[in-house]
N, CA, C and O atoms as a printed pandas DataFrame, in Angstrom:
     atom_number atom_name residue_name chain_id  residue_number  x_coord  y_coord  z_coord
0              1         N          UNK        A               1   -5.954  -13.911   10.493
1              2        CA          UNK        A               1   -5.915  -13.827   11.928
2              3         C          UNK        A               1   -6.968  -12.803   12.354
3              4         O          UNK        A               1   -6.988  -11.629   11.983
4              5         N          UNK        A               2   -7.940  -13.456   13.272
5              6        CA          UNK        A               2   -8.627  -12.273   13.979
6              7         C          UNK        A               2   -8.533  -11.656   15.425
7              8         O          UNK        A               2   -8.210  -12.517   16.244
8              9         N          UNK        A               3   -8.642  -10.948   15.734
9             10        CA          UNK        A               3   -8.814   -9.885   16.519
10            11         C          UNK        A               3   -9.915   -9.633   17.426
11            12         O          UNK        A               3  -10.991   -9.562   16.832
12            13         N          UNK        A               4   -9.993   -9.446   18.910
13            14        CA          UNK        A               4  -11.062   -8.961   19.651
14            15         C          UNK        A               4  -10.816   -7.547   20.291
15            16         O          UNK        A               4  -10.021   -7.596   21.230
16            17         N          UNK        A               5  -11.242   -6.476   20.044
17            18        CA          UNK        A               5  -10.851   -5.565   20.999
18            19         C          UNK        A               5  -11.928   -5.704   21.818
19            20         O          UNK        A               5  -13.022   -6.262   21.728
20            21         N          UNK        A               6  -10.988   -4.653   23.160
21            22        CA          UNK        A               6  -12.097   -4.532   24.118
22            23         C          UNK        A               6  -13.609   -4.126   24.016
23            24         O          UNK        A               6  -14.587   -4.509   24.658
24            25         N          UNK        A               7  -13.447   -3.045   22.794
25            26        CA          UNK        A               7  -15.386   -2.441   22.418
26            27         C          UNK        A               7  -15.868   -3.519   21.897
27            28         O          UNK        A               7  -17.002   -3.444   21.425
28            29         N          UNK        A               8  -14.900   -5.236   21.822
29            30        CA          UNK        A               8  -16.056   -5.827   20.802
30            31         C          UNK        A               8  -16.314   -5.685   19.226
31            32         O          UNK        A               8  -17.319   -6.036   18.608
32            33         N          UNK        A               9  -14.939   -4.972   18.646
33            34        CA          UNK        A               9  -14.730   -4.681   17.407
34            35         C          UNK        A               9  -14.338   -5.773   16.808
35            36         O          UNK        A               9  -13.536   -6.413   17.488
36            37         N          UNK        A              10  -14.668   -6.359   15.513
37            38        CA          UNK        A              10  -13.729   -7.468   15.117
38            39         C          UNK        A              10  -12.696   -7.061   14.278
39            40         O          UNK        A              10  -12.992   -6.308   13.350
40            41         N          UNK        A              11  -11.578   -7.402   14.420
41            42        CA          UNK        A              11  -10.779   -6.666   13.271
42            43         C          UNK        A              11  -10.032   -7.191   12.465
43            44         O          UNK        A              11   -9.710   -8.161   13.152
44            45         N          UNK        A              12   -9.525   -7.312   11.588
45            46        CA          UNK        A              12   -8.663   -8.520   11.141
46            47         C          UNK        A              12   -7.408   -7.843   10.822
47            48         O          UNK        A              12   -7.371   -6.614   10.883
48            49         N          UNK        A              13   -6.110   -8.690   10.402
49            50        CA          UNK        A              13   -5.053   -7.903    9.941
50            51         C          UNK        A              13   -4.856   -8.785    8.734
51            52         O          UNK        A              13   -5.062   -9.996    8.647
52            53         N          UNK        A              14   -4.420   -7.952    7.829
53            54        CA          UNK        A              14   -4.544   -7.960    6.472
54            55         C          UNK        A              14   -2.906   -7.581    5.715
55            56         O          UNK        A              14   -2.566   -6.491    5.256
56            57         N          UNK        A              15   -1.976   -9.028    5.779
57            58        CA          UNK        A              15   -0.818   -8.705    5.351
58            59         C          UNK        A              15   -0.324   -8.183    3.916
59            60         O          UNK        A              15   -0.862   -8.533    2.865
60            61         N          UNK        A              16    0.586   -7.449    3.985
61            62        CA          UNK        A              16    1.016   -6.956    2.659
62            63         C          UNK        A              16    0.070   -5.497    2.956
63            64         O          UNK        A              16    0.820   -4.560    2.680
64            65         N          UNK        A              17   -0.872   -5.124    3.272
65            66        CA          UNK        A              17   -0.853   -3.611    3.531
66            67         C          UNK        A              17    0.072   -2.869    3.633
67            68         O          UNK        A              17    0.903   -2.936    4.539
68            69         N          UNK        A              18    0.071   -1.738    2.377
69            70        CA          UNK        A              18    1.201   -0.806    2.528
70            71         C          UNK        A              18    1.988   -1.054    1.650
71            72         O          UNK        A              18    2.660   -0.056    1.389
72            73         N          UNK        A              19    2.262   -1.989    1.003
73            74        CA          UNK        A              19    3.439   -2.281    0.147
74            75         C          UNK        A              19    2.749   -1.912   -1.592
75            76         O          UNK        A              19    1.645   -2.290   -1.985
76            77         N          UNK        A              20    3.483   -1.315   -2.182
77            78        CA          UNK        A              20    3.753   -0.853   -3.280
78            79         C          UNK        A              20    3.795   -1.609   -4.253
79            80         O          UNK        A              20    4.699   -2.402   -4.515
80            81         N          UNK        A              21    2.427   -1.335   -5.093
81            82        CA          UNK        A              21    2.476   -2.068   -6.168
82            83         C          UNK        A              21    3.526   -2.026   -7.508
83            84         O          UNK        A              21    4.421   -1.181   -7.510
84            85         N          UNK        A              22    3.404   -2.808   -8.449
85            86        CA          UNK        A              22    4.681   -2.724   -9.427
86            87         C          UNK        A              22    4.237   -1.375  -10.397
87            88         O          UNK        A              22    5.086   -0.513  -10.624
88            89         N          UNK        A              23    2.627   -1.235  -11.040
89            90        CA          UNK        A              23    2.623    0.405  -11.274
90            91         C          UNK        A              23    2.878    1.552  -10.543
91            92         O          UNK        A              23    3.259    2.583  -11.097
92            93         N          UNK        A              24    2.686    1.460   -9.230
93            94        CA          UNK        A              24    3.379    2.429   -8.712
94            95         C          UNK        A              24    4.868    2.986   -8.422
95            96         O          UNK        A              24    5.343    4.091   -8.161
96            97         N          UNK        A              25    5.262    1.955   -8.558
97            98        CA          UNK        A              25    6.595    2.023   -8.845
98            99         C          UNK        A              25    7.189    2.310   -9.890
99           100         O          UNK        A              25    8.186    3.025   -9.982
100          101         N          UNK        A              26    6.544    1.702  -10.852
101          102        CA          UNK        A              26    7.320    2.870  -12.370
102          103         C          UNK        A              26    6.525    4.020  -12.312
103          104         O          UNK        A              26    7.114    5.101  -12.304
104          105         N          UNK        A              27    5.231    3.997  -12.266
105          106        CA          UNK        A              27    4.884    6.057  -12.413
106          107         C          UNK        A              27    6.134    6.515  -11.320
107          108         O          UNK        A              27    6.769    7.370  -11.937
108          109         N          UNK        A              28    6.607    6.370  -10.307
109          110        CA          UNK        A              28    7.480    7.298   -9.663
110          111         C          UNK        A              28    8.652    7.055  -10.256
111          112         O          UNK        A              28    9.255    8.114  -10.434
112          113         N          UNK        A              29    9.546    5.627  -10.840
113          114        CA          UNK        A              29   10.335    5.539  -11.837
114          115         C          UNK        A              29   10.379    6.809  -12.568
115          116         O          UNK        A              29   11.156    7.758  -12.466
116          117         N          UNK        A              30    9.402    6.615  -13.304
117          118        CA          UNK        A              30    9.325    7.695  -14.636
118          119         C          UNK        A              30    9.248    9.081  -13.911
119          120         O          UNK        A              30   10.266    9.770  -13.845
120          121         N          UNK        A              31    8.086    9.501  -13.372
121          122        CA          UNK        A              31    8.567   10.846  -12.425
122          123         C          UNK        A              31   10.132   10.816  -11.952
123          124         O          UNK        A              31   11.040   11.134  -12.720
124          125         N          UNK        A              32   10.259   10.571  -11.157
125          126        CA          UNK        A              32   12.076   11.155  -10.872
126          127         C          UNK        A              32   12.460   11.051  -12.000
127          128         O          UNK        A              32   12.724   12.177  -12.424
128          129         N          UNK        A              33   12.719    9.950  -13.063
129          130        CA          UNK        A              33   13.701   10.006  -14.099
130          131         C          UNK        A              33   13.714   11.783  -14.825
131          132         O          UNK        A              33   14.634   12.463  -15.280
132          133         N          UNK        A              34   12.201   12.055  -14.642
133          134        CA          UNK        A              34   12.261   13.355  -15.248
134          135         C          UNK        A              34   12.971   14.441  -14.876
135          136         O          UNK        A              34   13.462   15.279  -15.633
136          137         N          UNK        A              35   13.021   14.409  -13.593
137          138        CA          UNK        A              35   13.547   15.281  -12.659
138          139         C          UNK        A              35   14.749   14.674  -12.821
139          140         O          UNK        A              35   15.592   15.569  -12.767
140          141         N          UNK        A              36   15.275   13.616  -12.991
141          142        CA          UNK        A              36   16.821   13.345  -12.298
142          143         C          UNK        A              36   17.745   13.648  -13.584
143          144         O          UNK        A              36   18.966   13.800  -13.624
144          145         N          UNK        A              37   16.707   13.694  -14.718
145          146        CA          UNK        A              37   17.514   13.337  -16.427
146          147         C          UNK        A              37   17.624   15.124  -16.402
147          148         O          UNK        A              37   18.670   15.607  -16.837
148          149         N          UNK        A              38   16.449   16.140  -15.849
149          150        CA          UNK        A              38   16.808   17.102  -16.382
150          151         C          UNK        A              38   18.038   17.776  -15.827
151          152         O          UNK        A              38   18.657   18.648  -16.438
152          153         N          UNK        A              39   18.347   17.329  -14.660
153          154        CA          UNK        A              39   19.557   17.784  -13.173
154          155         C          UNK        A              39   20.457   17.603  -14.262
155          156         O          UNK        A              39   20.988   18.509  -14.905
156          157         N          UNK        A              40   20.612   16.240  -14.448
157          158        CA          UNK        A              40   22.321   15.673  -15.550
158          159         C          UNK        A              40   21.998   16.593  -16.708
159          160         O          UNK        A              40   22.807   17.512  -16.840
160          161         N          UNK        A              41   21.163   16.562  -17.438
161          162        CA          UNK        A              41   21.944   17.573  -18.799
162          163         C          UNK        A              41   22.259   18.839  -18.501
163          164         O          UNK        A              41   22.875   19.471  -19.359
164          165         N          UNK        A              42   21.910   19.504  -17.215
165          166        CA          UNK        A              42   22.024   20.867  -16.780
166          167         C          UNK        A              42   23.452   20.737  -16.855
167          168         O          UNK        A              42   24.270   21.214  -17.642
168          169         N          UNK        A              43   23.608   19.717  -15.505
169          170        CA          UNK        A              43   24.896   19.654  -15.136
170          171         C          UNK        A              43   26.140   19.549  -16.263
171          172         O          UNK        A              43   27.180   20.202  -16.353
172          173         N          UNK        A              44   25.493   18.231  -17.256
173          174        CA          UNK        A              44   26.742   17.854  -18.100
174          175         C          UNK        A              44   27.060   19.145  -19.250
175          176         O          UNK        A              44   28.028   19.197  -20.010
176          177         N          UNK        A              45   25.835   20.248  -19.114
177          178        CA          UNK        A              45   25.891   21.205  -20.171
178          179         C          UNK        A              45   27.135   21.963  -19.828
179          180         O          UNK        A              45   28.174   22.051  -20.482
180          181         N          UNK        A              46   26.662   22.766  -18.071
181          182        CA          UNK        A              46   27.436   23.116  -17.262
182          183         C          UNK        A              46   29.039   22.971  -17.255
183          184         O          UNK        A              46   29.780   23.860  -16.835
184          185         N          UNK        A              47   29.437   21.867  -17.718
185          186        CA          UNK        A              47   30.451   21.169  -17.145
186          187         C          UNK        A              47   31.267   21.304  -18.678
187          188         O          UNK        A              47   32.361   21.838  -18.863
188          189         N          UNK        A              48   30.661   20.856  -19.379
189          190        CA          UNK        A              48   31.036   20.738  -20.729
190          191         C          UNK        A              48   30.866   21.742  -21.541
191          192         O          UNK        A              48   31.702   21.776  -22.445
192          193         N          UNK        A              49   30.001   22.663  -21.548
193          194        CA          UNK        A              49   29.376   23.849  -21.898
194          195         C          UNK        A              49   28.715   23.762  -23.217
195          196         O          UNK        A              49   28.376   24.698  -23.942
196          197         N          UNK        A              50   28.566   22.291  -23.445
197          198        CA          UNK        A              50   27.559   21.530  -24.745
198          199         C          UNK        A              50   26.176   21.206  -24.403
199          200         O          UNK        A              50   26.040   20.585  -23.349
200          201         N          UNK        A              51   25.272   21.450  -24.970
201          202        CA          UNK        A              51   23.519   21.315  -24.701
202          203         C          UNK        A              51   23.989   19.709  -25.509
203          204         O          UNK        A              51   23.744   18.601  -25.033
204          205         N          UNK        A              52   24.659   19.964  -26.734
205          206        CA          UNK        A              52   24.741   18.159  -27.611
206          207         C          UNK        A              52   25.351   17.398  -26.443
207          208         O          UNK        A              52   24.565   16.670  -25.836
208          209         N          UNK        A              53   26.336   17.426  -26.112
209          210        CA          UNK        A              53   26.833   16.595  -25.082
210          211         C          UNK        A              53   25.991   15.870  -24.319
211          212         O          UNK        A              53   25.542   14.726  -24.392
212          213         N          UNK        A              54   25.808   17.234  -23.189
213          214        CA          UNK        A              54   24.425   16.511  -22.112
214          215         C          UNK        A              54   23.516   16.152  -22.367
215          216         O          UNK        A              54   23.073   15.310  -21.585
216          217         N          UNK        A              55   22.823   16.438  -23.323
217          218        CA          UNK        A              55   21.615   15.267  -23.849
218          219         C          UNK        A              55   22.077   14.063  -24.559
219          220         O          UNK        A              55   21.371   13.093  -24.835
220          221         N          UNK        A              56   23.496   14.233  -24.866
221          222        CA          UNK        A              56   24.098   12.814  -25.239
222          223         C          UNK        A              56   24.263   11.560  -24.012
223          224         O          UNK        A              56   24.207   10.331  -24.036
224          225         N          UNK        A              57   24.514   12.677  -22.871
225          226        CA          UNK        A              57   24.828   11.773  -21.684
226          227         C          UNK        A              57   23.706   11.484  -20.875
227          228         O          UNK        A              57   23.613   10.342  -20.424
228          229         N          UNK        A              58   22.981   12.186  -20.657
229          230        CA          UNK        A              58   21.666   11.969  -20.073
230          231         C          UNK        A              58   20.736   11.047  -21.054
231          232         O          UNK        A              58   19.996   10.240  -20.492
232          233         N          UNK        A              59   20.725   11.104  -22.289
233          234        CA          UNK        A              59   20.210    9.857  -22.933
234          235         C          UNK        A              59   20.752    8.587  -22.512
235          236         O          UNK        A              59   19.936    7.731  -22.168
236          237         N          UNK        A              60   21.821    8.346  -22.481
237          238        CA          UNK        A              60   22.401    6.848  -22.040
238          239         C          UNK        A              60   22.243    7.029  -20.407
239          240         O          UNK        A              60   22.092    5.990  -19.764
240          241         N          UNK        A              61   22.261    7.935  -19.893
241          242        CA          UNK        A              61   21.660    7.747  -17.906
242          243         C          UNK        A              61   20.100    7.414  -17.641
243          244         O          UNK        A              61   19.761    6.570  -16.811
244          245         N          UNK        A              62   19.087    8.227  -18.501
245          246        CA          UNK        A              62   17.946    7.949  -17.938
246          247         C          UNK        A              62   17.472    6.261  -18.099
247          248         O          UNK        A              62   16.824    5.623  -17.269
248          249         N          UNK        A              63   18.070    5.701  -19.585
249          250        CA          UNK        A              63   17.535    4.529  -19.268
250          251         C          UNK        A              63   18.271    3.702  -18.370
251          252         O          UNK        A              63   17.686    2.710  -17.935
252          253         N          UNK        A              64   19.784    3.985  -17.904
253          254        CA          UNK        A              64   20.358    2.895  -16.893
254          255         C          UNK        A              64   20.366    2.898  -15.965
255          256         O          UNK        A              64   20.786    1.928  -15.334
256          257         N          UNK        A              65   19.795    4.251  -15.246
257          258        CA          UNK        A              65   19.022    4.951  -13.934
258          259         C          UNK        A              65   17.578    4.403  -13.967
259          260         O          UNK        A              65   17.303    3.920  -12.869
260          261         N          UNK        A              66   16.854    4.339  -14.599
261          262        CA          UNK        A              66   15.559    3.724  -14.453
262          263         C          UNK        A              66   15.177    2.603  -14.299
263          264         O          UNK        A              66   14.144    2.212  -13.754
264          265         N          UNK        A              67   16.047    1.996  -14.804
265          266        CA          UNK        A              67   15.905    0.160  -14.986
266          267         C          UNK        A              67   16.571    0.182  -13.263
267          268         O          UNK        A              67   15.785   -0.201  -12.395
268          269         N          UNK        A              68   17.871    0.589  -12.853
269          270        CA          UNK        A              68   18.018    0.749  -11.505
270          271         C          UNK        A              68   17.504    0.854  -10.796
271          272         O          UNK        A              68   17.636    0.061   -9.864
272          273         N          UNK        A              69   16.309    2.168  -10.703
273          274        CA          UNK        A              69   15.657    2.844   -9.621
274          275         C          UNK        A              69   14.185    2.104   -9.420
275          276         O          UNK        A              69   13.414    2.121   -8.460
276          277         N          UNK        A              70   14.123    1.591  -10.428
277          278        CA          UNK        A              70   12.990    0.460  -10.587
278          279         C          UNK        A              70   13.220   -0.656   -9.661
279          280         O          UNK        A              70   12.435   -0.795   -8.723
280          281         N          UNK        A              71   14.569   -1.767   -9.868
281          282        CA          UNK        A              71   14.740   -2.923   -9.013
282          283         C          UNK        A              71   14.862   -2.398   -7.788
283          284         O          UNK        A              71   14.218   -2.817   -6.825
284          285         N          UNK        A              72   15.896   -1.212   -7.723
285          286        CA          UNK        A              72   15.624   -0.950   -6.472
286          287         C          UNK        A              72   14.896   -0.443   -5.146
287          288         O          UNK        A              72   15.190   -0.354   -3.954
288          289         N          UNK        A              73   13.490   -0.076   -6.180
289          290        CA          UNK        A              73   12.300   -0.040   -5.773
290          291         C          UNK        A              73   11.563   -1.243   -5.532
291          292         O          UNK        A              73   11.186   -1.437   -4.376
292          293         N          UNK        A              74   11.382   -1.806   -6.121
293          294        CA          UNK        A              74   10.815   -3.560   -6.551
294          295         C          UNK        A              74   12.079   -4.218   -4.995
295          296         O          UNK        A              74   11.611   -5.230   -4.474
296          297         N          UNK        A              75   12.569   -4.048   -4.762
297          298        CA          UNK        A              75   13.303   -4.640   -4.132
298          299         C          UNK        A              75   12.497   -4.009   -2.880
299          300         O          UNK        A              75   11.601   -4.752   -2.481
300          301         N          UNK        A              76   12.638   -2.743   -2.154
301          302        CA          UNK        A              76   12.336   -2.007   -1.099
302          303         C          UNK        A              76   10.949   -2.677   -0.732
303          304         O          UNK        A              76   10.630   -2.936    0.428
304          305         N          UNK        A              77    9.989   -2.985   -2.078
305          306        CA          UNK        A              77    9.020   -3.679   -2.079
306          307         C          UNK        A              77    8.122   -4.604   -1.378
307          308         O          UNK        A              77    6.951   -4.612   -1.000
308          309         N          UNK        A              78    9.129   -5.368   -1.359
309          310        CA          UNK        A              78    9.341   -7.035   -1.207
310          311         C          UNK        A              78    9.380   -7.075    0.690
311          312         O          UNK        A              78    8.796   -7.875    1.421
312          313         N          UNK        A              79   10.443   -5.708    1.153
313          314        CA          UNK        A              79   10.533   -6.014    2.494
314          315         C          UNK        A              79    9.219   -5.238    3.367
315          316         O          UNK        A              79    8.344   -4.533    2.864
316          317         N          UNK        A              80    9.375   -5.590    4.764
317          318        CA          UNK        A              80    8.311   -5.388    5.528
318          319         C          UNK        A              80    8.819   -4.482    6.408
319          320         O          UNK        A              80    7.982   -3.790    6.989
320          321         N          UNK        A              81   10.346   -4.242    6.746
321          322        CA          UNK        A              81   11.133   -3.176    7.199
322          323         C          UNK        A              81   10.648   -2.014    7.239
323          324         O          UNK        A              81   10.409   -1.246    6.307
324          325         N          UNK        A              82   10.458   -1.851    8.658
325          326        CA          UNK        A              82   10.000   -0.082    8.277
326          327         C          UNK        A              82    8.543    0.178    7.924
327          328         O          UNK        A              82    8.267    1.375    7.839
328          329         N          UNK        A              83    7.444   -0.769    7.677
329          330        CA          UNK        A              83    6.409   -0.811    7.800
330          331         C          UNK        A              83    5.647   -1.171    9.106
331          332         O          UNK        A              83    6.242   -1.950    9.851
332          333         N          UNK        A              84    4.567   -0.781    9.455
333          334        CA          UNK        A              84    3.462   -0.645   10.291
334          335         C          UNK        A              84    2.387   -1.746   10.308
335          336         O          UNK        A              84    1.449   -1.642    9.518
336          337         N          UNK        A              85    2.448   -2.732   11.099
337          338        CA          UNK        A              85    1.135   -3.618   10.957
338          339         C          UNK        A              85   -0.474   -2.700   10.847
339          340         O          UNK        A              85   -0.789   -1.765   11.582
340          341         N          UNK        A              86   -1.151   -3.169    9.944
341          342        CA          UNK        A              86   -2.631   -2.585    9.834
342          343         C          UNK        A              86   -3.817   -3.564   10.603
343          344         O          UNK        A              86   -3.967   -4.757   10.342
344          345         N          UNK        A              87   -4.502   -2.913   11.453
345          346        CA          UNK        A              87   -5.735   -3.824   11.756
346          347         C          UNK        A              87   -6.858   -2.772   10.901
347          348         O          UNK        A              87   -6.724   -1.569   10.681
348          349         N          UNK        A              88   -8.019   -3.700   10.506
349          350        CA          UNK        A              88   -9.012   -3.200   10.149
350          351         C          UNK        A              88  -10.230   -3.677   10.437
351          352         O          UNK        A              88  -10.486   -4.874   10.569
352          353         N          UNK        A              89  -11.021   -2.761   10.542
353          354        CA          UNK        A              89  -12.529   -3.603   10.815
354          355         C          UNK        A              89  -13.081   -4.489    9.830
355          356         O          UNK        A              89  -13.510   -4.149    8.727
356          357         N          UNK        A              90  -13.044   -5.512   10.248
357          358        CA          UNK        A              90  -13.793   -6.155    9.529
358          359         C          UNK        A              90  -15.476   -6.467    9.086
359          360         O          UNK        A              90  -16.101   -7.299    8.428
360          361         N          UNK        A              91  -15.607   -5.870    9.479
361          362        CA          UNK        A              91  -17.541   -5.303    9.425
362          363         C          UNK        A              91  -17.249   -4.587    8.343
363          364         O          UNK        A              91  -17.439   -5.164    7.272
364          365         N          UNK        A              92  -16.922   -3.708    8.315
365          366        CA          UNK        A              92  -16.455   -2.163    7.700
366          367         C          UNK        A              92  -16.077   -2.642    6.449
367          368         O          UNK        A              92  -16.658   -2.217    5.450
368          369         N          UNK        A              93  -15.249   -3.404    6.366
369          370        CA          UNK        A              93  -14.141   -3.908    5.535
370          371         C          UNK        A              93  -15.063   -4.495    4.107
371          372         O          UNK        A              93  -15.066   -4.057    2.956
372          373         N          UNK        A              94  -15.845   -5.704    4.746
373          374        CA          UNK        A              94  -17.281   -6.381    4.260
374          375         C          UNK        A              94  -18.094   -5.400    3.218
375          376         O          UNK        A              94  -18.449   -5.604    2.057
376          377         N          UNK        A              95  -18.284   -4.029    4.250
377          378        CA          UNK        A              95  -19.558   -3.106    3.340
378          379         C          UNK        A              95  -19.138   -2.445    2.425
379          380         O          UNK        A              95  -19.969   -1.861    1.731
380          381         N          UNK        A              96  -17.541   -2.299    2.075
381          382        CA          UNK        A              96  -16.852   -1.411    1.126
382          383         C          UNK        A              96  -17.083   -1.995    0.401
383          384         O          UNK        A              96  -17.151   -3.224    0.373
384          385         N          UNK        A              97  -17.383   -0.729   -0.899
385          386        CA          UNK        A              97  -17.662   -1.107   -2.316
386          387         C          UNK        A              97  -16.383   -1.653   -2.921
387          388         O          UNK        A              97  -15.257   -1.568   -2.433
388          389         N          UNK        A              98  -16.694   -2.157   -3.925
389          390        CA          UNK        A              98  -15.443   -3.633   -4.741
390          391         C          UNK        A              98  -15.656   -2.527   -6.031
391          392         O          UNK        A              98  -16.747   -2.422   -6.591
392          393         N          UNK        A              99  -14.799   -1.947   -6.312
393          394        CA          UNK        A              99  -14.084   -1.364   -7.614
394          395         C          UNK        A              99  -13.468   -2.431   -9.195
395          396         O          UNK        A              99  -12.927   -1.869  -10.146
């Protein structure tokens, strides 16, 4: 779909802008898991007053938390909710270098 603004800009809109690719979604997977696995063994140490314990329990959480936090990322994905339509120049758009 194109676009006229008033200066005579052409612009086009370019769907799926903004949405989150599937590597980006596991690097932040894996980031939080780090953060979220070290919270639980604190906690389960805490609680239990075993370092064996909580790394017993946080071993079986990080992978069933990740595979989770993943779909339910991959899911958030998919929708357009809460996102912002993008126009862009399309002149502009043309002269950008291709990586």
């Amino acid at each position: 779909m194109t676009f006229t603004k008033p200066e005579h800009i052409v612009t086009e809109h370019i769907e799926g802008t903004g949405h989150a690719g599937r590597k980006r979604s596991l690097v932040k997977t894996l980031s939080w898991r780090t953060i979220a696995t070290t919270d639980t063994i604190l906690i389960a140490r805490f609680i239990t007053g075993s370092w064996t314990i909580g790394l017993g329990i946080a071993t079986i959480e990080v992978f069933t938390k990740m595979a989770l936090y993943y779909l339910h990322e991959r899911g958030w994905s998919s929708l357009d909710w809460g996102l912002e339509d993008v126009d862009v120049d399309a002149q502009a758009l043309e002269l950008r270098p291709v990586h």
